[in-house]
Backbone bond lengths (Angstrom), bond angles and torsions (degrees), N, CA, C in turn:
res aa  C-N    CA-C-N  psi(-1)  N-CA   C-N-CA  omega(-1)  CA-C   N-CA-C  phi
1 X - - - 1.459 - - 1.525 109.87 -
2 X 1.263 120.45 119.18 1.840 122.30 153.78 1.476 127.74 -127.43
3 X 0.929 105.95 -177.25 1.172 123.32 -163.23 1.571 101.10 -50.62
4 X 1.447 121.56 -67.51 1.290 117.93 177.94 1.856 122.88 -36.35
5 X 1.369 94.66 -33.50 2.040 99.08 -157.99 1.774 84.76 -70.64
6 X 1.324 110.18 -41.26 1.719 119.29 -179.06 1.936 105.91 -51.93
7 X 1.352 121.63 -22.68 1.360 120.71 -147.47 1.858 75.13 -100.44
8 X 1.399 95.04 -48.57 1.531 87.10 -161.02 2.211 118.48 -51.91
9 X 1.497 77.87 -32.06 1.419 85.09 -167.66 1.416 117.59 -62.95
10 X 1.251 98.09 -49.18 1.885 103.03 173.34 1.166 102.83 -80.21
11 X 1.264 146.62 29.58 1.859 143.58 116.66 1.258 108.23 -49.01
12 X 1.127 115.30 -85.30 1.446 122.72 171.44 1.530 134.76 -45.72
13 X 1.191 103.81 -16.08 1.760 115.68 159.69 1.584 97.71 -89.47
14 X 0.839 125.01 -45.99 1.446 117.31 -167.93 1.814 97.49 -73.98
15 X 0.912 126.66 -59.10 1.423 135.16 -153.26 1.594 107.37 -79.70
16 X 1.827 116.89 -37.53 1.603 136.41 158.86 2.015 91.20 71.20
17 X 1.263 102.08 31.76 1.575 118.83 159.67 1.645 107.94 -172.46
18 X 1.532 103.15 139.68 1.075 141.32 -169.45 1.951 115.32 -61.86
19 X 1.314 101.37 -40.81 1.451 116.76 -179.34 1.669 110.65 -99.51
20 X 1.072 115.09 -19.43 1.363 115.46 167.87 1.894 99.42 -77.52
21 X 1.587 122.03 -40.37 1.106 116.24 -167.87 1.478 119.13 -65.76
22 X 1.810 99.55 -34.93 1.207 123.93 161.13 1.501 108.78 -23.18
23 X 1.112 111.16 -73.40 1.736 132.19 -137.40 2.171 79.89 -88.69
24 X 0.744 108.67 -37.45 1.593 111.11 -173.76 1.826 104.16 -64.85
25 X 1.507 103.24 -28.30 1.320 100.09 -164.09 1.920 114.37 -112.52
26 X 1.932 99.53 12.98 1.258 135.59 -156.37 1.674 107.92 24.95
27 X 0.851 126.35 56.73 1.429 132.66 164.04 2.228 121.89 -127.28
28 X 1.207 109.23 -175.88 1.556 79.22 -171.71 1.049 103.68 -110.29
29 X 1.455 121.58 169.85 1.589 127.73 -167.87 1.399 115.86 -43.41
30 X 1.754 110.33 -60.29 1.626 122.78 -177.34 1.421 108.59 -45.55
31 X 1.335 119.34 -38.56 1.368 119.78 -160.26 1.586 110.37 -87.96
32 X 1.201 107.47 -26.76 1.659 125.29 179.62 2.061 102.05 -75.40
33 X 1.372 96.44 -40.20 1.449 103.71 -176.89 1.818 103.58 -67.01
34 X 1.181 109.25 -53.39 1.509 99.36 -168.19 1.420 114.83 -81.78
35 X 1.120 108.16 -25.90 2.056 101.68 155.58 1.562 102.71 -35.95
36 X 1.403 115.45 -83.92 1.405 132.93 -175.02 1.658 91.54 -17.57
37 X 1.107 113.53 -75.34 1.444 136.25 -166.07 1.309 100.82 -46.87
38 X 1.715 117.88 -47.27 1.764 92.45 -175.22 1.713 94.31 -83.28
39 X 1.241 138.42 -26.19 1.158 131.29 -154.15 2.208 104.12 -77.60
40 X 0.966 115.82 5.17 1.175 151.99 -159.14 1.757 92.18 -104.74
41 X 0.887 117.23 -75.91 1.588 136.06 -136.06 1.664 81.43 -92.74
42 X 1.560 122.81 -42.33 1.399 130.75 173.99 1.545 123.12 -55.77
43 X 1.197 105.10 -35.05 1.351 117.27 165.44 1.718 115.12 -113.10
44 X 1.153 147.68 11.26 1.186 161.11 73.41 1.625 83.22 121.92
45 X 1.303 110.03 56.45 1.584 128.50 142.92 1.663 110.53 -141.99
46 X 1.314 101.97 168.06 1.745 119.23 -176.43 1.237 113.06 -78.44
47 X 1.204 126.86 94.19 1.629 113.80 179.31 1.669 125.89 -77.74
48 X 1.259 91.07 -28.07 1.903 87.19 173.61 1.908 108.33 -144.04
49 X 1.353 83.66 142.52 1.617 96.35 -162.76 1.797 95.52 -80.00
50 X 1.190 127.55 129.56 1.257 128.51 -152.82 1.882 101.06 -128.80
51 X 1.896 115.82 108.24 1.009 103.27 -161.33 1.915 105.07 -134.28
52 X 0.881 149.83 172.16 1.341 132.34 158.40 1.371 121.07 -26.76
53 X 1.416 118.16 -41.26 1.738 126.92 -125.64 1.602 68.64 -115.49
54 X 1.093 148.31 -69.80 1.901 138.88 -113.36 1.270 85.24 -169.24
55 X 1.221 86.50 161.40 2.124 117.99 145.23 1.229 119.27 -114.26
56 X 1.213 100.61 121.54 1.554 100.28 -177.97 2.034 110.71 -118.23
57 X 1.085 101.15 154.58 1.607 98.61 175.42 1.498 102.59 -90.72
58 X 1.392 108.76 132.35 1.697 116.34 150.91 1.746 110.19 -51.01
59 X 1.269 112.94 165.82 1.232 137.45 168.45 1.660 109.51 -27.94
60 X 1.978 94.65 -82.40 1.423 107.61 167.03 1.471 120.41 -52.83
61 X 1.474 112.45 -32.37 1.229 102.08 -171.08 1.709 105.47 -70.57
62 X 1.195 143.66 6.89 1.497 142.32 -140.65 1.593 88.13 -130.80
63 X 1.445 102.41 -35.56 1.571 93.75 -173.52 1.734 114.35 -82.53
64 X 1.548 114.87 -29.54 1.473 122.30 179.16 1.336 111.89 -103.39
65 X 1.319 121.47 7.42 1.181 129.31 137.62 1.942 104.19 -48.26
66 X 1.387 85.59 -86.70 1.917 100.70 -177.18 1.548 105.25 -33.91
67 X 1.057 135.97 -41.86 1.558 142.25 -152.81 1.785 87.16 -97.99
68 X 1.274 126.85 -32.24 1.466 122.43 164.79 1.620 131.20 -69.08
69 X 1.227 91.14 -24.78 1.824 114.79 176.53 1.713 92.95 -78.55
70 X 1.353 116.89 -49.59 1.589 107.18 -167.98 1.535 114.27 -75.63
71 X 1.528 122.97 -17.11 1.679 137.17 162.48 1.378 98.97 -76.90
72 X 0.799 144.99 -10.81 1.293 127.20 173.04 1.402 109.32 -119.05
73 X 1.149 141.29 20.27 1.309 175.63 -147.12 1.894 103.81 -128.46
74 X 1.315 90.79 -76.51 1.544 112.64 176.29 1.391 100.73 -61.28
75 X 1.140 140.23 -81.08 1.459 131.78 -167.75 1.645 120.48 -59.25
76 X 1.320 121.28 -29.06 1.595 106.68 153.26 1.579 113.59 -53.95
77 X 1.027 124.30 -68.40 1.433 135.31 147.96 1.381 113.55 23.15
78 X 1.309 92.27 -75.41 1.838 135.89 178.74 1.518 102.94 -39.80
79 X 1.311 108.93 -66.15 1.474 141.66 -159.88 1.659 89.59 -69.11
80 X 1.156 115.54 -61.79 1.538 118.71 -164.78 1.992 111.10 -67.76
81 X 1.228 98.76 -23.17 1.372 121.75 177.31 1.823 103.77 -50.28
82 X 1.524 88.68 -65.91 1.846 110.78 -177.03 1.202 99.67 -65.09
83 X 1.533 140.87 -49.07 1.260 130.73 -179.58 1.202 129.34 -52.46
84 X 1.378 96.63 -26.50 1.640 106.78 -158.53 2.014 107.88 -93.55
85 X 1.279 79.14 -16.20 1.876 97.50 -177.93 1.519 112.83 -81.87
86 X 1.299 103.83 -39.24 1.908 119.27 177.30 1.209 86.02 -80.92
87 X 1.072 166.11 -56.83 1.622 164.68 -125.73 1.109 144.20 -178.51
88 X 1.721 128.74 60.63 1.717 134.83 -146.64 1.568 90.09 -57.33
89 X 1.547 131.63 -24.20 1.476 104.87 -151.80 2.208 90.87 -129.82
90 X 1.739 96.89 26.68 1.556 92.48 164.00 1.165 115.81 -160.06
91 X 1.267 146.50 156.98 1.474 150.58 159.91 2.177 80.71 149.49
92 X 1.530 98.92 -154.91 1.380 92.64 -160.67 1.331 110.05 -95.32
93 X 1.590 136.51 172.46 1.296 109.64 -143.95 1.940 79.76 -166.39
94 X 1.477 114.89 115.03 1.800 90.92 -154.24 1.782 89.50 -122.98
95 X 1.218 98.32 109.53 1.593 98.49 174.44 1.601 136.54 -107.32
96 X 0.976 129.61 148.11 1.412 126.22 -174.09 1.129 122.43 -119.25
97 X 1.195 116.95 142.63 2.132 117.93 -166.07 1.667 89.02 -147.45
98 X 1.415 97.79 159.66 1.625 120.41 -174.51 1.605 98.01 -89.54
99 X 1.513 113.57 149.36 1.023 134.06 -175.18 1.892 106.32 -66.27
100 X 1.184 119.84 -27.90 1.557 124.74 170.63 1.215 96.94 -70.01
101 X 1.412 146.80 -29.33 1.585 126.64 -151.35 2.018 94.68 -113.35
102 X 1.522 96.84 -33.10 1.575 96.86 -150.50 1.365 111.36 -56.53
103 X 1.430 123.84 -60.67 1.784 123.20 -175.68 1.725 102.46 -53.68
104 X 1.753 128.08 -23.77 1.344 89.07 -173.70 1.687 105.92 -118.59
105 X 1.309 105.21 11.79 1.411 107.11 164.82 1.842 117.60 -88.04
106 X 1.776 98.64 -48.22 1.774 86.26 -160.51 1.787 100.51 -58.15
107 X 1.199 127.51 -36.32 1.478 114.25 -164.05 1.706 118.81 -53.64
108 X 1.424 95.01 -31.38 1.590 93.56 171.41 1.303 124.70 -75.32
109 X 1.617 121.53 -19.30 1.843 143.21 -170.32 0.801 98.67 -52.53
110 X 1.928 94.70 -78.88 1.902 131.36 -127.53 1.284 90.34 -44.77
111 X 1.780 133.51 -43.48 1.574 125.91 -119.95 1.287 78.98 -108.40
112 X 1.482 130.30 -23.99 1.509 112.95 -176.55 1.663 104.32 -85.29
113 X 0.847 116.73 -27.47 1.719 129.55 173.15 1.338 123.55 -55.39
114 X 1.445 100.51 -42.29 1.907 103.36 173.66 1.104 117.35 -56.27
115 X 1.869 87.49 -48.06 1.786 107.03 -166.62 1.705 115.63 -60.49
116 X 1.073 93.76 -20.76 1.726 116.75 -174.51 1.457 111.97 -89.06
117 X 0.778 105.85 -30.04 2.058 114.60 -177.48 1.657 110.61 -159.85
118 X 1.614 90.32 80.70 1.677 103.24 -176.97 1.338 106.08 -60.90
119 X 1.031 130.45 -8.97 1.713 130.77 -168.28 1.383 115.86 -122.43
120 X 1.603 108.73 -1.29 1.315 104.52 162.91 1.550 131.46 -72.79
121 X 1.483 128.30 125.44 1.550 110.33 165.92 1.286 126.38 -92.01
122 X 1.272 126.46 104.55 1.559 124.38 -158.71 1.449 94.53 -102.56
123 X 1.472 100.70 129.24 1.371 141.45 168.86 1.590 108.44 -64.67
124 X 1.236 142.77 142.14 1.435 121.76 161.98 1.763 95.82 -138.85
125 X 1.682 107.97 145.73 1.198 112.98 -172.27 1.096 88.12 -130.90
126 X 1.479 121.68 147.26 1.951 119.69 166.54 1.634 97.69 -113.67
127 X 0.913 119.37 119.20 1.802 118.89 148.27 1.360 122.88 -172.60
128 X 1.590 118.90 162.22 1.386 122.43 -161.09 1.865 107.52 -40.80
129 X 1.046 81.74 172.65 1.637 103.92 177.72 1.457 114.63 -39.87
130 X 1.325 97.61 -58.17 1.749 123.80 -155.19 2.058 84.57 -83.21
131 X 1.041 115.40 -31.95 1.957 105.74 -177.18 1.154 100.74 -68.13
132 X 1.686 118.49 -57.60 1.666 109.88 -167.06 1.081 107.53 -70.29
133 X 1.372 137.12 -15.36 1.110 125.07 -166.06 1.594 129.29 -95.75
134 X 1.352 90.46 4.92 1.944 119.65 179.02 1.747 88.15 -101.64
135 X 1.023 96.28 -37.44 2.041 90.28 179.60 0.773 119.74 -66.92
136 X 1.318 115.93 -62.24 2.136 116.09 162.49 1.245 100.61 -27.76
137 X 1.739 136.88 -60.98 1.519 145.33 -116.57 1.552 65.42 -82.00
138 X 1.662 114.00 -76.10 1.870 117.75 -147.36 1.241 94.19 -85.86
139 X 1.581 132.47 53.46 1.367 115.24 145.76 1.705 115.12 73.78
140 X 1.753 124.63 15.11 1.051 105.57 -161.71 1.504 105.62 -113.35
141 X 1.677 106.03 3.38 1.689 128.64 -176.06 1.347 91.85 -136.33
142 X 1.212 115.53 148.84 1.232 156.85 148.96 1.628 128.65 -36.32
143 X 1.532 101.68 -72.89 1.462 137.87 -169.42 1.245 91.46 -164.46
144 X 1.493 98.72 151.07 2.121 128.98 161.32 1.293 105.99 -116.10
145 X 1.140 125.04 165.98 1.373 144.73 170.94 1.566 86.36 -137.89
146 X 2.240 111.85 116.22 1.272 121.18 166.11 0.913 117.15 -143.73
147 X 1.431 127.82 -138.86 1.708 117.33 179.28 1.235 95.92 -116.94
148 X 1.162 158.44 173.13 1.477 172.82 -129.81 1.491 117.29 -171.44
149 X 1.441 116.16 131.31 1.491 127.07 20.89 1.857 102.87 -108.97
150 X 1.627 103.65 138.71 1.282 120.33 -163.99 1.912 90.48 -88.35
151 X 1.332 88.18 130.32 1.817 89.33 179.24 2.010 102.50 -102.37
152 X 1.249 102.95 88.88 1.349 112.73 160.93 1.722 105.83 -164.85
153 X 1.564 100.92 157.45 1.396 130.38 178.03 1.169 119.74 -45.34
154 X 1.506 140.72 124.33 1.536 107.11 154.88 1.424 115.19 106.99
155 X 1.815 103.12 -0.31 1.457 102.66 -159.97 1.379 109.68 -116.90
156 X 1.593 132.53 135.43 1.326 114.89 -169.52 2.220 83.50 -99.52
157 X 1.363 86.80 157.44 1.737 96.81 -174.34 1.623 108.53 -143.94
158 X 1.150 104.22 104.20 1.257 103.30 177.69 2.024 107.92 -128.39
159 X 1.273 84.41 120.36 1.469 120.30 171.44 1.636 111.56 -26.95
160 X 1.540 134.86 123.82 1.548 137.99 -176.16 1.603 96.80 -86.79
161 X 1.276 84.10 -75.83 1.498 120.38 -161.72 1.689 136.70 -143.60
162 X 0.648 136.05 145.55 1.742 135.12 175.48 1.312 108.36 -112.54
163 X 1.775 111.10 118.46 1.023 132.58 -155.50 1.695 97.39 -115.82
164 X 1.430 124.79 90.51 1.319 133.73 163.97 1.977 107.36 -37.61
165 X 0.641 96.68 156.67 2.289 124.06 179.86 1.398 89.63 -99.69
166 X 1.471 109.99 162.15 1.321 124.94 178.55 1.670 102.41 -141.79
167 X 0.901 140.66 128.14 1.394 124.76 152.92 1.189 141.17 -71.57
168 X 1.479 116.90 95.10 1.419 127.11 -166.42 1.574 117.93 -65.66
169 X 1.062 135.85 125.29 1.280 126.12 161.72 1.423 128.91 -136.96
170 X 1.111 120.44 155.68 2.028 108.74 170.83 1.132 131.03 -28.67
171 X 1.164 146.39 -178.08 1.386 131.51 170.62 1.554 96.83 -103.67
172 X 1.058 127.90 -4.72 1.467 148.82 -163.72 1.522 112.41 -106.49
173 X 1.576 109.34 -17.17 1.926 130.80 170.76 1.841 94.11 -57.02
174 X 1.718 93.91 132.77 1.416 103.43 165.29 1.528 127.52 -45.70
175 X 1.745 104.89 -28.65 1.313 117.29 -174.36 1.500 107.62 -111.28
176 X 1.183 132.76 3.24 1.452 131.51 142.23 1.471 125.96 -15.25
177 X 1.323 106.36 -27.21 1.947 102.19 -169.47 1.662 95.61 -100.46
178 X 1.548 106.87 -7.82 1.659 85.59 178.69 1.381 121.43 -108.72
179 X 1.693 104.20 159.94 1.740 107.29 -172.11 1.150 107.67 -70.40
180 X 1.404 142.53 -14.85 1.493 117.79 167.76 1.896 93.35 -168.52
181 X 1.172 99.45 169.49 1.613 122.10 -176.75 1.313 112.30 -120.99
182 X 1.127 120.63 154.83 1.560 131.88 159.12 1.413 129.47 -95.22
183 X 1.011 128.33 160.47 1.251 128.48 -167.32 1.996 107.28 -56.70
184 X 1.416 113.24 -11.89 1.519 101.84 -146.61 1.756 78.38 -107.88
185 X 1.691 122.35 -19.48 1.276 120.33 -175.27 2.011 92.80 -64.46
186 X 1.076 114.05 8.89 1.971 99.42 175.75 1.083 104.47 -118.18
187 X 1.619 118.29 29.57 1.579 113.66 155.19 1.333 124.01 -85.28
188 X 1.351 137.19 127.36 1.555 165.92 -53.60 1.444 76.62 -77.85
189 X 1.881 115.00 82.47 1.385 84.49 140.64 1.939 100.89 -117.97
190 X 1.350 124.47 148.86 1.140 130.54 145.26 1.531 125.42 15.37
191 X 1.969 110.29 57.57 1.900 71.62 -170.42 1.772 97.56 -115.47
192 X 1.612 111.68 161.05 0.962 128.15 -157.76 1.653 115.74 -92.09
193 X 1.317 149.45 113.73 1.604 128.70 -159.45 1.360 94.81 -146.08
194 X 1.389 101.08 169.66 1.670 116.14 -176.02 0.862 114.28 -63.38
195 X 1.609 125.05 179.90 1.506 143.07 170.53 1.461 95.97 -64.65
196 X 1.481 107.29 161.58 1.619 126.71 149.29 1.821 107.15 -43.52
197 X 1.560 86.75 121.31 1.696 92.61 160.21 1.354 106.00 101.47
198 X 1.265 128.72 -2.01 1.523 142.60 146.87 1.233 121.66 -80.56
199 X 1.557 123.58 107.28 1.298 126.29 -156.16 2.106 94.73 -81.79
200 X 1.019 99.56 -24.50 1.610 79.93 170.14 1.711 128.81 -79.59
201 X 1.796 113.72 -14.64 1.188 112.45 151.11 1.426 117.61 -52.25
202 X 1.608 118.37 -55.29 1.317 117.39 -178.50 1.811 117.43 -47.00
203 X 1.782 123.32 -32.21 1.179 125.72 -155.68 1.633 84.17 -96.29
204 X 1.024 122.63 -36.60 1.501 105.12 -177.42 1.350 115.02 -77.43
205 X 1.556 130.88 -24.10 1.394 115.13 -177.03 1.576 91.60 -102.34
206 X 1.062 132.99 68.47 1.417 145.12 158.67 1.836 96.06 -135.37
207 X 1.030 108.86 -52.77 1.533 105.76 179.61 1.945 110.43 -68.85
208 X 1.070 114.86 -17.88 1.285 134.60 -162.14 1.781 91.60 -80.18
209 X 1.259 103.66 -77.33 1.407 123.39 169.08 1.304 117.93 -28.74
210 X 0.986 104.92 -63.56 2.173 117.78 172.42 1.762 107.32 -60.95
211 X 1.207 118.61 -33.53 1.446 118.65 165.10 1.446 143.99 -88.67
212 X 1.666 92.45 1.47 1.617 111.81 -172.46 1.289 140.59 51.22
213 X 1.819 80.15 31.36 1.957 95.92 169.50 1.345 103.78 -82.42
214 X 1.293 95.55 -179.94 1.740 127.87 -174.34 1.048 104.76 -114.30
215 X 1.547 119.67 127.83 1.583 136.66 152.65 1.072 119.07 -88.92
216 X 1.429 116.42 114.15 1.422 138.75 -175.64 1.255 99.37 -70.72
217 X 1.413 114.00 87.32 1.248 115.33 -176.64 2.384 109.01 -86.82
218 X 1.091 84.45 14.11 2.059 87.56 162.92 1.459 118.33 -76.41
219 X 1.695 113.90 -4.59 1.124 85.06 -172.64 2.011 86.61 179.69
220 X 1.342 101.88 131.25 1.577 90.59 -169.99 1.513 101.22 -146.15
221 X 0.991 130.08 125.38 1.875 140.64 -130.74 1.466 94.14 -102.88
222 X 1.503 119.07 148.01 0.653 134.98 171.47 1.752 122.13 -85.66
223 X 1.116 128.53 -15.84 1.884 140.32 139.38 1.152 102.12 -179.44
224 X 1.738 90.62 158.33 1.283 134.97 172.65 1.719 109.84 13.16
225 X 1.118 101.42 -80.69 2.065 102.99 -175.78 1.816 96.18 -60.08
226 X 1.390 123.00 -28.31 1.801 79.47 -179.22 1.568 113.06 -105.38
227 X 1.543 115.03 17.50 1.633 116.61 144.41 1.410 121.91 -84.66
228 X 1.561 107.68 -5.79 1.455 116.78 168.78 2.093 113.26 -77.98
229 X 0.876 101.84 -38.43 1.096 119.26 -176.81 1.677 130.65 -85.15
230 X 1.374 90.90 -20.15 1.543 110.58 162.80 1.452 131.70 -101.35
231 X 1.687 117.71 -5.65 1.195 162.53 85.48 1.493 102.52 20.53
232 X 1.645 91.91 -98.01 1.491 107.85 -173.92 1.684 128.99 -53.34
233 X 1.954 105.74 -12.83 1.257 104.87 -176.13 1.508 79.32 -110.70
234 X 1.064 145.77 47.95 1.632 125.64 146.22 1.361 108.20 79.60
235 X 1.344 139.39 4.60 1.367 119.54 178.51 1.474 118.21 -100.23
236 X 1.540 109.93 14.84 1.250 104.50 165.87 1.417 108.52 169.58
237 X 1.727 129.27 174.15 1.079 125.85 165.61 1.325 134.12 -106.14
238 X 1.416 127.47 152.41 1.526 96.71 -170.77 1.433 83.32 -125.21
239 X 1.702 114.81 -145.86 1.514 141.29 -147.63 1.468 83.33 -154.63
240 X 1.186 134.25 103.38 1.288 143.09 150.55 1.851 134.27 -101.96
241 X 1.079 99.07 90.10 1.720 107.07 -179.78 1.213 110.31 -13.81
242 X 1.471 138.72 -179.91 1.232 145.33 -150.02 1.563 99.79 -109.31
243 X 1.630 95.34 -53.43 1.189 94.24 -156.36 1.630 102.41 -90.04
244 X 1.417 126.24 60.33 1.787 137.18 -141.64 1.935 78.28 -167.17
245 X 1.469 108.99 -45.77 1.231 97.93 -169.29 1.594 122.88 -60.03
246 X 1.147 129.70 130.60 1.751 112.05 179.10 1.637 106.47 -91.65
247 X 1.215 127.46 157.87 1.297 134.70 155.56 1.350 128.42 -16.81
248 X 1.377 105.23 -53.42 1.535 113.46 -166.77 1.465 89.11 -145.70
249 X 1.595 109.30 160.68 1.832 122.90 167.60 1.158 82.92 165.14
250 X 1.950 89.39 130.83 1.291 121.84 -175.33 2.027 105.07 -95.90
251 X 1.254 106.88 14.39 1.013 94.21 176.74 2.014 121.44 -133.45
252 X 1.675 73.98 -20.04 1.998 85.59 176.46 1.497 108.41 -112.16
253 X 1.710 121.37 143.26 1.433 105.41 150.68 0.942 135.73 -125.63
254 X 1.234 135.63 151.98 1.606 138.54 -142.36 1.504 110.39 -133.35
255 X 1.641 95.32 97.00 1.488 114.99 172.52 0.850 158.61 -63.05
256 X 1.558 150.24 96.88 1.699 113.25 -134.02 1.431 96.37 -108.49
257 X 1.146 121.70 144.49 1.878 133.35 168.27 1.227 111.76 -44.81
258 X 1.056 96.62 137.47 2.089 98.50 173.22 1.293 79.81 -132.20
259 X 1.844 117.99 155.54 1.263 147.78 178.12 1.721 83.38 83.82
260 X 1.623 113.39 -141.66 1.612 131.69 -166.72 1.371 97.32 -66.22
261 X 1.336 102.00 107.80 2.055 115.38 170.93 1.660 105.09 -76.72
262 X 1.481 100.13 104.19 1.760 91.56 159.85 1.688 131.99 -53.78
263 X 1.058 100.62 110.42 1.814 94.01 -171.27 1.751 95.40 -115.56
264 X 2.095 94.79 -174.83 1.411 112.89 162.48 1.680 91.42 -144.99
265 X 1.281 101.36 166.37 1.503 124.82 -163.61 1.678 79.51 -115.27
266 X 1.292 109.02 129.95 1.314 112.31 160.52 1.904 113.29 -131.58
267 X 1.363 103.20 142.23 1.388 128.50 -146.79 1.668 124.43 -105.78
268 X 1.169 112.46 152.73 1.719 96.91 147.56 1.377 120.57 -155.97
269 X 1.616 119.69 134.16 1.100 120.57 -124.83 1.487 79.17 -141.10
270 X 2.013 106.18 137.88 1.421 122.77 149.05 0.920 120.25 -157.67
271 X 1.182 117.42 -176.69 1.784 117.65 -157.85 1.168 101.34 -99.17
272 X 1.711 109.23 148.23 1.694 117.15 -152.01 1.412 98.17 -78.18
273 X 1.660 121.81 -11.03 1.727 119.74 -173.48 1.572 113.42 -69.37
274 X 1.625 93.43 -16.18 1.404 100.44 -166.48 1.574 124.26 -43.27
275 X 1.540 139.39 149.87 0.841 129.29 -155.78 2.057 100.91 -115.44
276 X 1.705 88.88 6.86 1.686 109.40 -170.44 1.296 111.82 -103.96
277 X 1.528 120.05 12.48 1.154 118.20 -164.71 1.470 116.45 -67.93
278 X 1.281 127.40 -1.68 1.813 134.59 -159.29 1.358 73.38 -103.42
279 X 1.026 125.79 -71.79 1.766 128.75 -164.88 1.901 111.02 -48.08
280 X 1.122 101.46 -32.10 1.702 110.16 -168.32 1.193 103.71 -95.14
281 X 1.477 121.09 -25.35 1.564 124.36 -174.08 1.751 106.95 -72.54
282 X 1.883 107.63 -44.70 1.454 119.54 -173.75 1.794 93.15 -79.07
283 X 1.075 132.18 -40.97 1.492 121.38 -177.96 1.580 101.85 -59.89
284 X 0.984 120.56 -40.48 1.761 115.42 -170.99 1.544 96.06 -50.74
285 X 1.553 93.48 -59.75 1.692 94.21 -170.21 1.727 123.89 -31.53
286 X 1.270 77.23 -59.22 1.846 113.20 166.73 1.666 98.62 -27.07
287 X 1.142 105.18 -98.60 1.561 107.64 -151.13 1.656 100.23 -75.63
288 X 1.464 119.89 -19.19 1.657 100.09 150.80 1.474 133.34 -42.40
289 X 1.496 106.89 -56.99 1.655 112.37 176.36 1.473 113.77 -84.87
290 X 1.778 121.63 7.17 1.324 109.39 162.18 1.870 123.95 -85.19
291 X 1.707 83.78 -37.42 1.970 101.38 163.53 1.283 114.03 -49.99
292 X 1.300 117.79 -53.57 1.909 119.51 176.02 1.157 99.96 -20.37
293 X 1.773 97.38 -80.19 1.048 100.62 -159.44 1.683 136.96 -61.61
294 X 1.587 100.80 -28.55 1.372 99.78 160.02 1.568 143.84 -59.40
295 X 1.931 99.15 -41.28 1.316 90.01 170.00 1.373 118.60 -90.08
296 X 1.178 123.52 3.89 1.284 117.09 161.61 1.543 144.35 -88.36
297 X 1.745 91.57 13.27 1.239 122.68 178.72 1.771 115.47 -76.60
C-alpha cells in the first residue's frame, strides 16, 4: 500500500467515475483501475461496486475511503510542517476565494503579495463558499478569502474590508437620473441575483427582503458579468459590490446609498491548527492596509 493507491481511490470516491478520476490523477484509466485492483486484493475486501451505470463505494469501501482522506490529510500536513520550518513566509501557500470577490479582488493583491513574500508560491482556487470551505475543513487550502461571518468550527476570521452595494440599474431605469437611492427606493422593484450557493445572492435577498423588493425569480445568473448584462438590457436591478463597479459604462448606473449603506464584510479565514499562522497573521496585515488604501482612493 502507498501513498499514491490512497490518492487514487479518493478520485474515484470523489469523482464516482473511473476516467474522470483518471484525468484528476493525470495517469490512464487501466493503470488507475488496476492499482485499485491490487490495493483491493491488499486489503482483501471490495471497495467499489463496479457497474455499467456508476461507481459506487461498498460499505467498507466508504469507511477507508474516510480513513484515506484523513492520511492524506496528515501528510500534506507533514509537507507543510517542513515548509513552514525552512521558510514561515515561502514554499507553497494554496488559497481559495469566492467567485463574487475573485476577478475583482486578486488583480489588486497578487502584486502586493509577491512583493511581500518573494518566496511564496500561491496556489489560487475559485469556488462557492460551501467548496472552499470543505477544503480548508480536509486540509486541501490553506486560507479563503470570503464574505463574513463564516459559520464553522475551528476557524480564525479576520475581517479585510467592507465592501458597500451599489444599485445597478439601466440607463433606461426610472431612477437612472438620480445620484443615489435609499434603501426603501428597492421596494417592488425587479431585482436580479445569483444562482443557489452564492453567498452574495444569499446577502442581497436578505437586504431585498427587509426592503420589500422583488426577486425576479425568471431568471437568476450564474456571476457577476451576466447580472451585469441583464442589468444593462433593462430586465431588472441588481446589488453590485463596489469593487464589481467599473469607472465608466455607457449602459448601467451605479447608485450609491445614502442613509444605511448595504454592505458585506469580506474575510480571510483558517484553521487555528494551522501550522501557517506567522505567514497568515503578516498577510492579513497585508491585504488589510492594501484595501485602505484602495477603497479609500
Amino acid at each position: 500500500m502507498n501513498l499514491r493507491d490512497l490518492r487514487y481511490l479518493v478520485a474515484v470516491a470523489e469523482q464516482r467515475h473511473f476516467g474522470r478520476a483518471a484525468e484528476a490523477c493525470f495517469v490512464s484509466q487501466p493503470t488507475l483501475s488496476t492499482q485499485i485492483k491490487k490495493l483491493e486484493e491488499e486489503l482483501g475486501v471490495v471497495l467499489i461496486e463496479r457497474t455499467n451505470r456508476q461507481v459506487m463505494l461498498t460499505p467498507v469501501g466508504e469507511r477507508i475511503v474516510a480513513q484515506a482522506q484523513r492520511v492524506l490529510r496528515e501528510v500534506n500536513q507533514l509537507v507543510h510542517i517542513a515548509q513552514a520550518y525552512q521558510d514561515p513566509f515561502g514554499g507553497e501557500f494554496r488559497l481559495g476565494i469566492i467567485p463574487t470577490v475573485a476577478p475583482y479582488l486578486l488583480p489588486k493583491i497578487l502584486g502586493p503579495i509577491n512583493k511581500a513574500f518573494p518566496k511564496l508560491k500561491t496556489q489560487l482556487t475559485e469556488g462557492q463558499t460551501l467548496n472552499i470551505t470543505r477544503m480548508l475543513r480536509d486540509g486541501e487550502l490553506d486560507a479563503v478569502i470570503l464574505a463574513l461571518p463564516l459559520d464553522e468550527e475551528h476557524v480564525e476570521q479576520v475581517k479585510l474590508y467592507t465592501e458597500p452595494f451599489y444599485f445597478a440599474a439601466s440607463r433606461q431605469h426610472p431612477k437612472a437620473g438620480q445620484k443615489s437611492v435609499r434603501l426603501a427606493d428597492l421596494e417592488d422593484e425587479q431585482v436580479l441575483l445569483l444562482e443557489d450557493g452564492h453567498c452574495l445572492r444569499d446577502q442581497a435577498l436578505a437586504i431585498c427582503q427587509t426592503a420589500h423588493a422583488v426577486e425576479n425569480t425568471n431568471f437568476r445568473a450564474t456571476s457577476i458579468e451576466t447580472l451585469r448584462q441583464m442589468v444593462a438590457a433593462n430586465v431588472g436591478i441588481t446589488l453590485m459590490p463596489e469593487l464589481a463597479v467599473p469607472q465608466k459604462s455607457a449602459t448601467v448606473r451605479y447608485l450609491p446609498f445614502s442613509g444605511a449603506t448595504p454592505h458585506r464584510d469580506i474575510g480571510l479565514c483558517w484553521r487555528t491548527s494551522s501550522t501557517r499562522e506567522e505567514l497568515l497573521e503578516e498577510l492579513a496585515k497585508l491585504l488589510i492596509d492594501t484595501m485602505r488604501n484602495i477603497l479609500h482612493d
